[in-house]
C-alpha positions as CSV (number, residue, x, y, z in Angstrom):
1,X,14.0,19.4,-39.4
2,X,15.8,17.6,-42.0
3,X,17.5,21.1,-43.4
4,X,17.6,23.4,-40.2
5,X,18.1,20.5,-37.3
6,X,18.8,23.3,-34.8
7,X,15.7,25.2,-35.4
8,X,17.4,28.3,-35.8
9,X,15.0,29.6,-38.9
10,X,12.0,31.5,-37.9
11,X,9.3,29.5,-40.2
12,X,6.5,31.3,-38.4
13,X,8.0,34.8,-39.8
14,X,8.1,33.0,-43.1
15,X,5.1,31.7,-42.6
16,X,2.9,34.2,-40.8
17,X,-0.6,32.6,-42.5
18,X,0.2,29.0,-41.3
19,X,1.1,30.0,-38.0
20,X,-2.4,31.5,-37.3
21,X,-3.6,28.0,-38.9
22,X,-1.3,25.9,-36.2
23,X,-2.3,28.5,-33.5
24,X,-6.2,28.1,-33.9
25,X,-6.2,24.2,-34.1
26,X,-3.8,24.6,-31.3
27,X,-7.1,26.1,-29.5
28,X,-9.7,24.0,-31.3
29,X,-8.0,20.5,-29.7
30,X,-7.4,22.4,-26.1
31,X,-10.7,22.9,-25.8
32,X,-11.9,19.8,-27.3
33,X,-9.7,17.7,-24.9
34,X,-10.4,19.7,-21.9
35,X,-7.0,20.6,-21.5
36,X,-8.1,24.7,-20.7
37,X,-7.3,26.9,-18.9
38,X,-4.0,26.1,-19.1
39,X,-2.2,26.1,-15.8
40,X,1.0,28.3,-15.2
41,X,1.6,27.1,-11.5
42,X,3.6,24.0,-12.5
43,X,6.7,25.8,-10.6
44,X,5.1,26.3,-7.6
45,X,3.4,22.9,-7.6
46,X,6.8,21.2,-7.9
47,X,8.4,22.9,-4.6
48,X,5.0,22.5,-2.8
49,X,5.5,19.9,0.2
50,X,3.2,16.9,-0.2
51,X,2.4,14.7,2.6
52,X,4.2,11.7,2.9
53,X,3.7,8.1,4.4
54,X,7.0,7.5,5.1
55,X,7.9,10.5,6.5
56,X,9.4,10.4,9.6
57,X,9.9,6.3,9.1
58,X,13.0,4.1,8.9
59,X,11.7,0.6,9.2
60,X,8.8,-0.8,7.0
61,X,7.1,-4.5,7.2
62,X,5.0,-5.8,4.1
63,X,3.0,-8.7,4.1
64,X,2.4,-10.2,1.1
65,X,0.8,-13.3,0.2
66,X,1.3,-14.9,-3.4
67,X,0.8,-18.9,-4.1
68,X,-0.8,-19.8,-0.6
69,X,2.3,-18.5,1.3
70,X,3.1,-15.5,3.2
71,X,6.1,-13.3,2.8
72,X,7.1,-11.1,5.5
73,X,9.4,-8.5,4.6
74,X,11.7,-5.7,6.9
75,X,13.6,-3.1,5.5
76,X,15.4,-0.1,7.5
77,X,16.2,2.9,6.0
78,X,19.9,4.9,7.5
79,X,19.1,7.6,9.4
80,X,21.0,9.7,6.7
81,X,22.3,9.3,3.8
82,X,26.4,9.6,3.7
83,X,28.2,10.9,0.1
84,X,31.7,9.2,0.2
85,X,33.9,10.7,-2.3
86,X,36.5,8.5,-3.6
């Protein structure tokens, strides 16, 4: 890192024998931290809908007790949000 900091040089051409070294401890800790089969569905997890508990919601109450008293808290949430360029 110190000499190439952009990463540009292809060490594992230069150095085919240690790559296969990295590669197959690469393996050896995957399987040892139960880490396989490694999952290729992260993109179609992230756009996946989830279910939501405020979905649908604009005004929320908590009740929260802390030192022998009792907060009670209301927040509303805007319909919609509004952009106001300025």
């Amino acid at each position: 890192m110190r000499n190439d900091w952009t990463q540009a040089e292809d060490l594992a051409a230069k150095n085919p024998a240690k790559l296969k070294e990295l590669q197959a401890l690469f393996w050896k800790e995957a399987k040892k931290y139960q880490v396989l089969p490694l999952d290729t569905s992260v993109v179609g997890r992230l756009i996946t809908p989830r279910p939501s508990l405020t979905a649908g919601r604009n005004v929320f109450t908590c009740d929260a007790t802390d030192h022998g008293y009792t907060q009670r808290r209301r927040a509303e949430r805007p319909q919609r949000l509004v952009h106001v360029q300025g």
